[in-house]
C-alpha positions as CSV (number, residue, x, y, z in Angstrom):
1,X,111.8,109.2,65.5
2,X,113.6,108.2,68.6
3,X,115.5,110.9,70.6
4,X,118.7,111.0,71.2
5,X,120.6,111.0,74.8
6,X,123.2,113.6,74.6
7,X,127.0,112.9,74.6
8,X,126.9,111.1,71.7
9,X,126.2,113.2,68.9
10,X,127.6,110.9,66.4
11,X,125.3,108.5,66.7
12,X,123.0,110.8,64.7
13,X,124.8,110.4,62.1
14,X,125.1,106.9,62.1
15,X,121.8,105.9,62.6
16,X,121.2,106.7,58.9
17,X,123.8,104.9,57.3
18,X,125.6,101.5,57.2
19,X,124.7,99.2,59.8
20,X,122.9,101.8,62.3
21,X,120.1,101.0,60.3
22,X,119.2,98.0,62.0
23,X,118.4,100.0,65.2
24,X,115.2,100.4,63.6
25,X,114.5,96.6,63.9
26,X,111.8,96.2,66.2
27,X,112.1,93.8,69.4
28,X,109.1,91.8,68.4
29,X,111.0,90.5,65.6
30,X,114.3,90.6,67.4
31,X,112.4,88.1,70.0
32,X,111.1,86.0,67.1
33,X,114.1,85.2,65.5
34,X,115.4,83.4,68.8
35,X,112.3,81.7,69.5
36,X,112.5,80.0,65.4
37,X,115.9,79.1,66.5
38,X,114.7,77.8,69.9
39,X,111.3,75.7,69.1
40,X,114.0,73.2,67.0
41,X,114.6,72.0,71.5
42,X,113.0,72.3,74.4
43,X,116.0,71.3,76.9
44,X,118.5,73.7,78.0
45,X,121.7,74.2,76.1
46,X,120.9,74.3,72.6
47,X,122.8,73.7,69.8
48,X,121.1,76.6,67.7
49,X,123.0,79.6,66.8
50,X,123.3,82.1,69.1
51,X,121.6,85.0,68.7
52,X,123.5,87.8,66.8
53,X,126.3,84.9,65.5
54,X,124.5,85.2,61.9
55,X,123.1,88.5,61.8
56,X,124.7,91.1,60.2
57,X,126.2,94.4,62.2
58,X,128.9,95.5,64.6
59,X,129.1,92.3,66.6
60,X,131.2,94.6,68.8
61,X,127.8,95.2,70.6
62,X,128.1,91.6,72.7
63,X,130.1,91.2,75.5
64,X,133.6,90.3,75.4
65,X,134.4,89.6,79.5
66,X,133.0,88.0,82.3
67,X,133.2,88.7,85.6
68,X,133.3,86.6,88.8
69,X,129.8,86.0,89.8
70,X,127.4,82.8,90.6
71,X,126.3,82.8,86.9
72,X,122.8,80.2,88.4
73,X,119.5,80.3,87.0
74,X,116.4,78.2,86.3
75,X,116.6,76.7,82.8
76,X,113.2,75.6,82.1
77,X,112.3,76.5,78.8
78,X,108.4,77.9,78.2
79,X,106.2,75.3,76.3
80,X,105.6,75.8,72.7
81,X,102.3,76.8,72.8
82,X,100.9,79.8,75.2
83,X,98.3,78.6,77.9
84,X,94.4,79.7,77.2
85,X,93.2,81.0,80.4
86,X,89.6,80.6,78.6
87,X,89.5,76.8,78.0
88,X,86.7,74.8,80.4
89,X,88.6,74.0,83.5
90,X,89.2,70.3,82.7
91,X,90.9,71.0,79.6
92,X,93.2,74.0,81.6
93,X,97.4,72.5,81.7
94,X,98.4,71.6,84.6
95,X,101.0,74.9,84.9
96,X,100.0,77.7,83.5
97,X,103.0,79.5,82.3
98,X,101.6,82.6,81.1
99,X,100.1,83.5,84.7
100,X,102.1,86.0,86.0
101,X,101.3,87.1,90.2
102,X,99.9,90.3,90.0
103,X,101.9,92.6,91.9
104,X,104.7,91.3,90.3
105,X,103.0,92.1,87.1
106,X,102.1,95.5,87.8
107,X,106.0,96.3,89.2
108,X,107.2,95.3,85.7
109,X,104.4,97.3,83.7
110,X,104.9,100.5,86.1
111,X,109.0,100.1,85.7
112,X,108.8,100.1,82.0
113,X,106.5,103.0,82.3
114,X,108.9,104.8,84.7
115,X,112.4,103.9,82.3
116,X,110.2,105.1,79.3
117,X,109.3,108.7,81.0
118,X,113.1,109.0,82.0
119,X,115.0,107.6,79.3
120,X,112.2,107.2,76.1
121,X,115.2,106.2,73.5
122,X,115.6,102.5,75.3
123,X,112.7,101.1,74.2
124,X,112.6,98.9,77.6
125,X,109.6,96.4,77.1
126,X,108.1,94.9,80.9
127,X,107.9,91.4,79.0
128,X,112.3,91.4,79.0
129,X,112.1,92.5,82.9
130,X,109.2,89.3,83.3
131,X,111.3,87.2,81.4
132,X,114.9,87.9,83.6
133,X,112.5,87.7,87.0
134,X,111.3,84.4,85.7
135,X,114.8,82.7,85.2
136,X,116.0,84.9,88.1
137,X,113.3,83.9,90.8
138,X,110.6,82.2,89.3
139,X,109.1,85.4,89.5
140,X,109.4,86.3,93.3
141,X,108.7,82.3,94.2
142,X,105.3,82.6,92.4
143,X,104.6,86.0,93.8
144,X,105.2,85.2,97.6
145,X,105.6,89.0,98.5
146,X,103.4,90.9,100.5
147,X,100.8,94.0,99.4
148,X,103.6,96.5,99.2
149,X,106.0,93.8,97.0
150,X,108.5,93.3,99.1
151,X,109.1,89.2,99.5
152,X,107.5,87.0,102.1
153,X,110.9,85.6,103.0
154,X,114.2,86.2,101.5
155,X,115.7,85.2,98.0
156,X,119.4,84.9,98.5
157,X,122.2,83.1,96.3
158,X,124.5,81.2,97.3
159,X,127.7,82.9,99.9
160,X,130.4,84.1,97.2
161,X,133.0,83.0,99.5
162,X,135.4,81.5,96.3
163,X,134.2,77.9,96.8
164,X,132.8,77.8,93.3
165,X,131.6,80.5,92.6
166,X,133.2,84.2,92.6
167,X,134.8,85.4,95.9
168,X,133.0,88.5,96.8
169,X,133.9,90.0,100.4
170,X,131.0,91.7,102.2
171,X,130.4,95.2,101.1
172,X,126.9,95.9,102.6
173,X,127.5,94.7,106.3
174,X,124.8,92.1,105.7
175,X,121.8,94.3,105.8
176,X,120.7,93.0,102.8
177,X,122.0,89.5,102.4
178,X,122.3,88.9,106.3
179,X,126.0,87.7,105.8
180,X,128.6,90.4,107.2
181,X,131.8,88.2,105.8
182,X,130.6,87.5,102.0
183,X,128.1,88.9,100.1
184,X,125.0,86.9,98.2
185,X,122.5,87.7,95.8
186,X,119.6,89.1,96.9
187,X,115.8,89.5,95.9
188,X,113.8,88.3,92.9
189,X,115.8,90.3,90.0
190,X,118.9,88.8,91.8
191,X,121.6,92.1,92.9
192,X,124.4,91.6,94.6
193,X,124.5,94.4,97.1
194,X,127.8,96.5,95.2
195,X,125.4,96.5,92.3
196,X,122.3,97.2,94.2
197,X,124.5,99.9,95.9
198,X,124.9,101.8,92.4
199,X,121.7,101.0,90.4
200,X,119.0,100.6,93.4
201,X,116.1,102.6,92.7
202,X,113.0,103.4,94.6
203,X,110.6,101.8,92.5
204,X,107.0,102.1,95.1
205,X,107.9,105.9,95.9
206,X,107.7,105.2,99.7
207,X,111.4,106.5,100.0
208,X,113.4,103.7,100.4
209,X,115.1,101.4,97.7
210,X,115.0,98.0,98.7
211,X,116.3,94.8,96.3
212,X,113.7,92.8,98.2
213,X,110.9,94.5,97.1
214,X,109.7,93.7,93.2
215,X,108.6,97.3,91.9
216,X,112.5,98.7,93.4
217,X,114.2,95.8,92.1
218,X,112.7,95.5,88.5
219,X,113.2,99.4,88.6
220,X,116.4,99.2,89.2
221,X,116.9,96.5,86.7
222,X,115.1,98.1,83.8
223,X,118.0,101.2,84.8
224,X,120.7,98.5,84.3
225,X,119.6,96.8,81.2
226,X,119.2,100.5,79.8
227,X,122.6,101.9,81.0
228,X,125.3,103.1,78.1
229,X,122.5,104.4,76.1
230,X,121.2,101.0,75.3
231,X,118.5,100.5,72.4
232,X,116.8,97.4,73.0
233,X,114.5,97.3,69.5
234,X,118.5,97.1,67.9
235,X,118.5,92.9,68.4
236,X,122.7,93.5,69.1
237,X,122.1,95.7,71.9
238,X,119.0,93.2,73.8
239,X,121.6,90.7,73.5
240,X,124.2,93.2,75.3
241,X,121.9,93.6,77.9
242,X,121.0,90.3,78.6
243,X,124.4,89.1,78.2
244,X,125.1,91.8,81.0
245,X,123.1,90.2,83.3
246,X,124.9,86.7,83.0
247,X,127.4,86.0,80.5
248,X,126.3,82.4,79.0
249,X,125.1,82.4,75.6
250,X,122.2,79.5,77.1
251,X,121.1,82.1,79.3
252,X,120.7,84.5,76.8
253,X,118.5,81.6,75.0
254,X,116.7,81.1,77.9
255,X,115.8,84.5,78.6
256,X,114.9,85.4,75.3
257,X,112.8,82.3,75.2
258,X,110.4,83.2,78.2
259,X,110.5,87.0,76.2
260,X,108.9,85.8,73.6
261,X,106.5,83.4,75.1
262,X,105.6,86.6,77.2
263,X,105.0,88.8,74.3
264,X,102.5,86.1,72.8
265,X,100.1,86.8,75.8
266,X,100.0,86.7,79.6
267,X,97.3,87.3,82.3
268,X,97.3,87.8,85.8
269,X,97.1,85.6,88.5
270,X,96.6,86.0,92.3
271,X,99.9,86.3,94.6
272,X,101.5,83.0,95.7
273,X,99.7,81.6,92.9
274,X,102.5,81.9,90.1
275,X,103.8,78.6,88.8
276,X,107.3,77.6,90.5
277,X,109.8,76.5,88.2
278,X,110.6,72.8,87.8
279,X,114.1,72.8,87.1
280,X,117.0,73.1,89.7
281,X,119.1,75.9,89.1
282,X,122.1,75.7,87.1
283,X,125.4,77.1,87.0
284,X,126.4,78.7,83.6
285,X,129.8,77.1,82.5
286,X,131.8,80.1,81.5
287,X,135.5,80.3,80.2
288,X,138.3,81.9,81.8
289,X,138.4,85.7,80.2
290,X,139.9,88.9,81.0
291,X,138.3,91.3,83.4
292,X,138.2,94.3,81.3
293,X,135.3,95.8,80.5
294,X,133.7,98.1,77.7
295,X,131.2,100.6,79.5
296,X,128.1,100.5,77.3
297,X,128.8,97.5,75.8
298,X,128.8,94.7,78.0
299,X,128.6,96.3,81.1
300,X,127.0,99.8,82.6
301,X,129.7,102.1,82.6
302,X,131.6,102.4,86.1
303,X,130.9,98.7,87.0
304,X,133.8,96.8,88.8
305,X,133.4,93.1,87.3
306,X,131.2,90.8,89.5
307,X,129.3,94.1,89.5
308,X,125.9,93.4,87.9
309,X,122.8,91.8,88.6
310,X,123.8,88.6,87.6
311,X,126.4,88.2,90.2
312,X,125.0,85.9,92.4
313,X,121.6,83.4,91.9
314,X,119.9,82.1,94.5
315,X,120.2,78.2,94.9
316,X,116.4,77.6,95.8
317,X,114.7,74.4,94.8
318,X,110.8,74.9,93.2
319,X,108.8,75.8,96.1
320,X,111.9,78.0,97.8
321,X,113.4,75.1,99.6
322,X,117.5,76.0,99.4
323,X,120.1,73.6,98.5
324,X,120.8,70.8,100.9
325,X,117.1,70.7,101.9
326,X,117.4,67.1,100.4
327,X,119.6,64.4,99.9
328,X,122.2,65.0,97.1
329,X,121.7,68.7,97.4
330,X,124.9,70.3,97.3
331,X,125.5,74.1,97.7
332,X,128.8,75.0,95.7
333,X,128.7,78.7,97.7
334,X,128.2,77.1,101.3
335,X,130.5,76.9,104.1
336,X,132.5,74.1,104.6
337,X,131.4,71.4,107.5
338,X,132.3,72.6,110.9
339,X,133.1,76.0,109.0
340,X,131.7,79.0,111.7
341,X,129.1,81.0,110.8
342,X,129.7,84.8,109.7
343,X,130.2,87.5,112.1
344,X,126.4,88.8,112.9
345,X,126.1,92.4,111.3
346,X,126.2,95.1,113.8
347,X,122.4,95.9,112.2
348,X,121.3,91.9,112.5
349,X,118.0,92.8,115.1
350,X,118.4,90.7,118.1
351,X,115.4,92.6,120.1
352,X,112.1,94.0,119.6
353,X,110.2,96.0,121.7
354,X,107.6,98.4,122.7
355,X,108.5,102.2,122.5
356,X,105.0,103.4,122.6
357,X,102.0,102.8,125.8
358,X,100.8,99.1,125.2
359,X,97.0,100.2,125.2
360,X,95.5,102.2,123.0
361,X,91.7,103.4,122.9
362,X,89.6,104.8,120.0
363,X,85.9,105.5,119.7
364,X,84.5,103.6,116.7
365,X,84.9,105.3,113.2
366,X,87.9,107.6,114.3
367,X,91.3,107.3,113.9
368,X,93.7,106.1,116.4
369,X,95.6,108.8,117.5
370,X,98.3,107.1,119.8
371,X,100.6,105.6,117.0
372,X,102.1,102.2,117.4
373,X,106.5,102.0,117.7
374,X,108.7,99.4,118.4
375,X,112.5,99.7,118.9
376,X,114.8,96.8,117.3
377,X,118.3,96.2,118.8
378,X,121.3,94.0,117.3
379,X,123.4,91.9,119.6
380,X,125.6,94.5,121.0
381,X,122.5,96.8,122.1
382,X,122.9,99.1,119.5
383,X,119.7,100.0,117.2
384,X,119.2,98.4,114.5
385,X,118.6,100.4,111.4
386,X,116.9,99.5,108.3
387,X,115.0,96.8,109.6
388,X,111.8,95.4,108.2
389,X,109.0,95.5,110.4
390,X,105.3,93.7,109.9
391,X,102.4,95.5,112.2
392,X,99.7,92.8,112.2
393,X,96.0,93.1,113.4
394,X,94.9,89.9,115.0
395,X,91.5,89.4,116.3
396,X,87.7,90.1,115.4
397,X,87.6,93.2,114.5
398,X,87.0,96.2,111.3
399,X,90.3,98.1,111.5
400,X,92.5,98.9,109.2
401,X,96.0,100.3,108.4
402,X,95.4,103.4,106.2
403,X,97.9,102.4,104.1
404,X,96.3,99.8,101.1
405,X,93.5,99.1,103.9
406,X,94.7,95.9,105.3
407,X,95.4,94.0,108.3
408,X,98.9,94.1,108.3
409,X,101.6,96.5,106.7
410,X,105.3,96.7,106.8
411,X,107.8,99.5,107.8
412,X,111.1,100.2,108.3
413,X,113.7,101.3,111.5
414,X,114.8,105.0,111.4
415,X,118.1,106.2,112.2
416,X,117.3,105.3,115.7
417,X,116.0,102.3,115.0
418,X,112.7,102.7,115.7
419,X,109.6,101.4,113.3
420,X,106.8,103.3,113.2
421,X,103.3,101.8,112.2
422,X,101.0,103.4,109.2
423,X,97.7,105.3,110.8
424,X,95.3,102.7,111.9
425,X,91.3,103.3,111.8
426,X,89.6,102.0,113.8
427,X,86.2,100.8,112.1
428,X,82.8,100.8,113.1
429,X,83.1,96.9,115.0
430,X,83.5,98.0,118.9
431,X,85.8,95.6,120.8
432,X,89.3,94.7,121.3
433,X,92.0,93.0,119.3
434,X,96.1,92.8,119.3
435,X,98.3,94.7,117.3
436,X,101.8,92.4,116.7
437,X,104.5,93.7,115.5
438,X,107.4,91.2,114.0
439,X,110.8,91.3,112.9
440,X,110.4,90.3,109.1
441,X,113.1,87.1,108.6
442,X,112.8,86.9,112.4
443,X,109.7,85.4,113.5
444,X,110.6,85.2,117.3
445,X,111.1,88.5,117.7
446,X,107.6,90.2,118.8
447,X,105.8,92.6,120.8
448,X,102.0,93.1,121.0
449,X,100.0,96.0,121.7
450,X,96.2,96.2,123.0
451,X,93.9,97.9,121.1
452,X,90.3,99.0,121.9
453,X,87.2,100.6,119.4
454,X,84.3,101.4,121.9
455,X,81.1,102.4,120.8
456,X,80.5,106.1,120.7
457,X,78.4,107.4,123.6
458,X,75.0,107.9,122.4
459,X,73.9,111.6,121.2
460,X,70.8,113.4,123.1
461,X,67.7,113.5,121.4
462,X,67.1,116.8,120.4
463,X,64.7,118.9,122.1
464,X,61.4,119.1,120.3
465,X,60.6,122.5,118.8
466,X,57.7,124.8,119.7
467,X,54.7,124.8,117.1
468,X,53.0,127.9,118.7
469,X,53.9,130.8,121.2
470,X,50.5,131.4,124.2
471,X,49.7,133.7,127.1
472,X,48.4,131.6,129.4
473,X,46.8,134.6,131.3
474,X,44.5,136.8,129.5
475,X,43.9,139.7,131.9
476,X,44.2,142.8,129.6
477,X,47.6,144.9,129.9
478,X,46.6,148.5,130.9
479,X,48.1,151.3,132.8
480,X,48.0,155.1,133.1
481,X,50.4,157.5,131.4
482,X,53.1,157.6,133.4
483,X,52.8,154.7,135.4
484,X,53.2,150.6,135.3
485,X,51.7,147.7,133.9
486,X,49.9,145.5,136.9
487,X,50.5,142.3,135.7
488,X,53.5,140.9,134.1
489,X,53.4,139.0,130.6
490,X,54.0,135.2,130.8
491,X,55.2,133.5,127.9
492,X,54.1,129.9,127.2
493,X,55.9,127.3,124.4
494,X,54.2,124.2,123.1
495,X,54.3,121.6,120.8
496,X,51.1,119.7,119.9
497,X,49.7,121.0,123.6
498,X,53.3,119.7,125.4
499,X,55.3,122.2,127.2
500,X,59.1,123.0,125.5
501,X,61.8,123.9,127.5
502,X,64.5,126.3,126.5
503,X,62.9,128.0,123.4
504,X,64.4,131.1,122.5
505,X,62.1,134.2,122.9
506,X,62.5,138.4,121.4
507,X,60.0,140.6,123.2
508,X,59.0,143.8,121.1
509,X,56.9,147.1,121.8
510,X,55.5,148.5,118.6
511,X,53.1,151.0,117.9
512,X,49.5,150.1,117.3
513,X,50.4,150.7,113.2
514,X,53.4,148.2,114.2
515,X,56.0,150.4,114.0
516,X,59.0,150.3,116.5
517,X,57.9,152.1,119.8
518,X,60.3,154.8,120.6
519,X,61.3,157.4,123.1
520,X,60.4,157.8,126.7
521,X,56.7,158.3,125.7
522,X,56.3,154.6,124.3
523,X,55.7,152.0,126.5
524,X,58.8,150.7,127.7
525,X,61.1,147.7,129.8
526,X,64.4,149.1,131.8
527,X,67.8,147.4,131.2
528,X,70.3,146.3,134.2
529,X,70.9,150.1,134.4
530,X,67.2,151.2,134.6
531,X,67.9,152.9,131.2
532,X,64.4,152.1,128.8
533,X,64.8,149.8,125.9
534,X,62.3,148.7,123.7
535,X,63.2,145.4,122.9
536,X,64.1,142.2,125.3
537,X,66.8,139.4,123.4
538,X,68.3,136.2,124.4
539,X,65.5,135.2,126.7
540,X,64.5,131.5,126.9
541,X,61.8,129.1,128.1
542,X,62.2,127.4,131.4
543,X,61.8,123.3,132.4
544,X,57.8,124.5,131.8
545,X,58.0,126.6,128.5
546,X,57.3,129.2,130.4
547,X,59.4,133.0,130.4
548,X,58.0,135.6,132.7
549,X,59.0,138.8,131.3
550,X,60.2,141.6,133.2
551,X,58.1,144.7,134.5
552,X,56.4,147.2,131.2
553,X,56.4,150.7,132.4
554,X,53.4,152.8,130.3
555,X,55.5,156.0,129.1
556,X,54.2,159.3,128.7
557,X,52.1,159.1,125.9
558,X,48.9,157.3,126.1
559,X,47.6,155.5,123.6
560,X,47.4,151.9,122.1
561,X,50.3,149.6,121.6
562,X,51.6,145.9,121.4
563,X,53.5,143.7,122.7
564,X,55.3,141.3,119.6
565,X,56.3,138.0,121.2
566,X,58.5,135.6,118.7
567,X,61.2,132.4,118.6
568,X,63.4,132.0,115.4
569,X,62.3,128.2,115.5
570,X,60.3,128.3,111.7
571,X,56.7,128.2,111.0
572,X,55.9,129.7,114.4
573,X,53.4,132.3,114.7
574,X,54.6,135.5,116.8
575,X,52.3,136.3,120.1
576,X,50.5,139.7,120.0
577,X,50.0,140.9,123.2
578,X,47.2,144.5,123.1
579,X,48.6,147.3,125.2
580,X,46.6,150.2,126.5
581,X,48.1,153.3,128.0
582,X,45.3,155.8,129.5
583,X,45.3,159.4,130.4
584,X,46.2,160.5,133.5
585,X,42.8,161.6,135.8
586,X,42.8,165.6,136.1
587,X,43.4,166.7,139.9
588,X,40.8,169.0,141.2
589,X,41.4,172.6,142.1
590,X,42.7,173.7,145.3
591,X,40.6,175.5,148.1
592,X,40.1,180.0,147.4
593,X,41.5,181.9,150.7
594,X,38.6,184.1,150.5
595,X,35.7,183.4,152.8
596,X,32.5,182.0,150.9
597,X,29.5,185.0,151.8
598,X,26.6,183.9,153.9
599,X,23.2,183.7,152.5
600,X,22.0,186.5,155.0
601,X,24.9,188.6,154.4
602,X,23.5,189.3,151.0
């Protein structure tokens, strides 16, 4: 059961008897009714009903006023029979119709997605949003936008300047149509910047909403065609919509034509590989009509008239050449011969340049920490905000912008109008290359930067390890109780009969049963102090392997002791060095006072 959007309570009620039913009708069969009426032609401006004339319910649900707008679009019609991508490639048509670019694809898919988690009672279908971005663009120019959607190089409609079309003063200080006097239409789904100034959305979640980027623009769309709690399975309520977008009941053929022919099958294709459409655009002929409007019906509620989506077309040729780009093009919304060009907008860049050092050095496989900025400045000196700007990696070389992993991404001016480039890695490939930044839809304006990858500084062999711990001199260690140790124990490290250096050595005493030696009686080594201690850590082997231990003292006790010699390098047998502490030698007696008798005194 669909849900219900609040305000409306009523419409509970309603959707159960009299005509409410047929909000139940699907699109699918909504869309198939048009395209039996439309197969009977394939040339614009039908003579078939249009849609909704011969249905039954509240025809109240199509739009009664127009307003002011360009009203253009591409009429071609889709064939009549859907394209196999499968056939052999000699039997493939020459266009293939049903090949949609693929990140144009994916922004309808993700919008519908997006309208369906926000506003699940609309029932928006991605195949309407293709269908309006094919008549509206030729979807994006056959999918001439970069990796992050946003268009190669403009889409703009024709000036609204009242010279056949609507007369639409500038209300977005040319930052998006580049004309501070009179505004145009602008990007592939076609906003005028009032409307884009109400419904733009932020379609790519990188925080900005842009109508010349597809996934923010077919956002923002799906929105529209939504708005006034829409249904768009009821087949009076997708005509409202569409009808919303331009008011021409061959438009709303045309759309509705390409919907279904979508909904039959489509596949992807690469970018800039979508087919371009054959027919010129053309302007709907509309009939005077008031300018009232009936929020929710035919228009989003708060609209002004001119308002919508539809307000301006862009007058591109196939192939995105504009009008006048041949002979007998005429542009019905240019300027007049001799007529001055607009005022520049105070944000129209006029300079580029470096903010950040013009070198930058990495060592391979990091990250480059100094980030690349540039500055972009209008005519008068002031920055420039909200200003496309490309970073591009030229040259032989593995790095990447973080950001999708490619050679070149795009960024916008802050506040201060500064653009700041994504994080750039800088790959395993040593050498150098040029970073170049560009003003997008200013080509001459450029700075480059320098960048560098060297090749990490080699990391010392380790130090072989010790496979066995000797005493080079065998003399046996004996003293008396009491006294010292003559000779002093040398340590020697090896490794298959080859000295090692700096091997970490412990020195123990332990009793002959290999207990701990203790006391003042045990044999013993004196700290910095002179105090005893039993133990000797953080010794190591010199340049020879060799460690010279300090001076043993004996101790009291006599007795039978050793010497435990070991490294904490694994698999290395400790040293045992035999201790022997003798008694000390008895002194004799001293001489009696007493005279000794002479033999011949006895």
């Amino acid at each position: 059961m669909r849900r219900y959007r609040g305000r409306h309570a009523a419409a509970k009620s309603a959707e159960f008897t009299g005509p409410r039913l047929r909000r139940g009708v699907s699109t699918a069969a909504v869309a198939a009714a048009a395209m039996a009426a439309l197969t009977a032609s394939q040339a614009p401006g039908l003579n078939a009903a249009s849609p909704g004339e011969d249905d039954e319910g509240p025809q109240s649900e199509a739009p009664r006023a127009e307003g002011p707008g360009d009203d253009s679009y591409h009429t071609e019609l889709p064939p009549l029979e859907s394209p196999d991508p499968q056939r052999p490639d000699g039997d493939k048509p020459e266009k293939d119709d049903a090949g949609i670019p693929a990140t144009v694809l994916d922004a309808y898919k993700k919008a519908e997605d997006a309208v369906a988690a926000s506003d699940g009672s609309c029932e928006l279908p991605w195949e309407l949003l293709a269908a309006i971005g094919k008549v509206e663009s030729g979807q994006a120019r056959g999918g001439a936008v970069d990796s992050e959607g946003t268009t190669v190089e403009p889409i703009l409609g024709p000036v609204l300047n009242g010279k056949g079309f609507a007369k639409i003063e500038d209300t977005d200080r040319g930052v998006y149509d580049g004309n501070a006097t009179y505004d145009r239409a602008v990007g592939p789904m076609q906003f005028i910047p009032s409307t884009w100034a109400r419904w733009g959305a932020d379609g790519n979640g990188d925080g900005r909403k842009d109508p010349n980027n597809v996934f923010d623009a077919a956002l923002a769309a799906g929105e529209y065609l939504c708005a006034g709690e829409r249904d768009l399975s009821a087949k009076a309520e997708l005509d409202s919509a569409i009808l919303s977008y331009n008011r021409s009941q061959d438009y709303l053929r045309t759309v509705l034509s390409w919907f279904e022919f979508y909904r039959s099958g489509v596949h992807e294709v690469p970018d800039g590989e979508g087919p371009l459409p054959e027919t010129p655009r053309e302007r709907t002929d509309r009939p005077s009509s008031p300018v009232g409007k009936d929020p929710g019906k035919d228009e989003p509620e708060g609209d002004k008239p001119g308002d919508k989506p539809g307000g301006g077309k862009p007058g591109d040729k196939p192939g995105g050449e504009e009008p006048g780009d041949k002979p007998g093009d005429e542009d019905p919304g240019g300027d007049e011969p001799g007529e001055e060009d607009p005022t520049p907008s105070p944000d129209t860049p006029a300079e580029l340049e470096r903010v950040s050092a013009e070198k930058a050095t990495v060592t391979a496989g990091d990250e480059f920490t100094d980030v690349f900025r540039t500055k972009v400045t209008d005519e008068r000196g002031e920055v420039a905000r909200d200003v496309r700007v490309r970073y591009v990696i030229d040259g032989e070389t593995e790095a990447r912008f973080a950001k999708d992993d490619a050679q070149r991404a795009t960024t916008t001016t802050d506040q201060k109008g500064v653009a700041t480039a994504p994080p750039l890695l800088a790959g395993e490939q040593a050498g150098s290359f040029t970073v170049r930044a560009e003003v997008v839809e200013h080509d001459e304006l450029t700075a480059e930067f320098t960048a560098t990858v060297e090749e990490p500084e080699p990391e010392p062999e380790p130090e072989p390890e010790p496979d066995e711990l000797t005493r080079p001199d065998k003399t046996p260690m004996t003293a008396v109780a009491g006294g010292a140790f003559a000779e002093r124990v040398t340590v020697q490290a090896t490794r298959e009969g080859e000295a090692v250096a700096e091997t970490p050595v412990t020195a123990t005493l332990v009793t002959e049963d290999g207990k701990p030696a203790e006391g003042a009686d045990a044999p013993f080594f004196e700290d910095s102090e002179g105090n005893p201690v039993h133990s000797l850590e953080g010794r190591q082997t010199g340049p020879k392997g060799q460690l010279t231990l300090p001076q043993l003292y004996a101790g009291e006790l006599a007795g039978k002791y050793q010497l435990r010699i070991t490294t904490d390098v694994a698999d290395v047998d400790p040293l045992l060095v035999d201790l022997e502490v003798t008694k000390r030698q008895e002194e004799p007696a001293p001489p009696s006072d007493s005279p000794t008798p002479s033999p011949s005194s006895s």
